[in-house]
N, C-alpha and C positions, 0 to 999 in steps of 0.2 A: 335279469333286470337289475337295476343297479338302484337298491334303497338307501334312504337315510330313515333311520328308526330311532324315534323319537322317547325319549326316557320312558316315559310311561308302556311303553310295548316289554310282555313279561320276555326272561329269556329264551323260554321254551319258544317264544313265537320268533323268536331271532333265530332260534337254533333251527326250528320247524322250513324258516324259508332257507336258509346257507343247505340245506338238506336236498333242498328241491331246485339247488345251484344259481341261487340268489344272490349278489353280490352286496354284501350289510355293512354298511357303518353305522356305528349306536353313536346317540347323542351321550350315553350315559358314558361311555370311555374317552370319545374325542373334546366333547364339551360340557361337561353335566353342570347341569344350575345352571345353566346359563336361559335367558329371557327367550317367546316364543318369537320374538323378531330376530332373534339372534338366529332359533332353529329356522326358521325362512330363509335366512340369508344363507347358511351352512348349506344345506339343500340346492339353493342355486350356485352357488360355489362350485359346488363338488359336480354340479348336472347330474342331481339325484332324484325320483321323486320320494315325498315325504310320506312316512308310512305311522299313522299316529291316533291315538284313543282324545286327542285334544280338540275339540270342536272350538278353541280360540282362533285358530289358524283362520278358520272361516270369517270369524270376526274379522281380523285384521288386514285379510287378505279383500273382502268383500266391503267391510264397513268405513275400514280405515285406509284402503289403497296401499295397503302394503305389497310391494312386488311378489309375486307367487313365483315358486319353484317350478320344475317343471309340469309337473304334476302331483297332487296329493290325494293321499288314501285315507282319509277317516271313518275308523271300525267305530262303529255304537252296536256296544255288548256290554250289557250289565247284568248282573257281575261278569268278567270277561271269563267262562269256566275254559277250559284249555281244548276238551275236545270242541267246543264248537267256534272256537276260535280256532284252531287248526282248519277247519269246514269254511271257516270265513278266508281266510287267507287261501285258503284254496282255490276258492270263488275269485280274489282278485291276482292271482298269481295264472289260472286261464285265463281270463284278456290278454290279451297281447299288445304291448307297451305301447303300439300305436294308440289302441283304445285307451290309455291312461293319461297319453301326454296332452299336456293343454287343458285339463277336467279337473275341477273337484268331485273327485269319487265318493260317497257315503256308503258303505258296505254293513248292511243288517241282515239278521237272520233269515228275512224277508224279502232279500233283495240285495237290488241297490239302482241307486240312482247317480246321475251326473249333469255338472252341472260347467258353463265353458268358465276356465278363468279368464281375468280382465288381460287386456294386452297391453306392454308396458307401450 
């Protein structure tokens, strides 16, 4: 699958998916600081989806009609500890990309849910 990982993803979880033959662009190397409409946009760009600890996405993507990538991954783990972050990314690295594209993902230790995004 082909991600865009969004600053706040540590790198061990960069390195975790490139491991598992995940194709990563960091927002922290190609564009860092940059705004989360900037990372939405970068995402559709590149035909990635977004893989991100940032629940604004959802805002802007849902509240504010910002156009959505292809698909987005938002982990809620707090604090993110790394083994059970590897365990999460696990869990959305078995779907298969069909299952991803076109959804807001929400991945918890609990689960996860999805939800369709809006269609431009």
């Amino acid at each position: 699958m082909r991600w865009l990982a969004d600053e706040n993803l540590p790198l061990a979880a960069i390195v975790f998916l490139r491991a598992c033959g995940g194709d990563v662009l960091e927002v922290a190397e190609s564009a860092p600081g940059v705004a989360d409409q900037e990372v939405l946009r970068l995402a559709r760009d590149t035909d990635r989806l977004l893989l991100s600890f940032d629940r604004d996405h959802g805002e802007l993507i849902f509240r504010r009609a910002a156009r959505a990538p292809l698909g987005v991954g938002y982990l809620r783990l707090e604090p993110p500890l790394p083994e059970v972050l590897n365990a999460l990314l696990y869990a959305v690295l078995a779907m298969n990309e069909a299952a991803l594209l076109g959804k807001f993902t929400v991945v918890t230790q609990h689960g996860t849910r999805q939800r369709a995004l809006p269609i431009d």
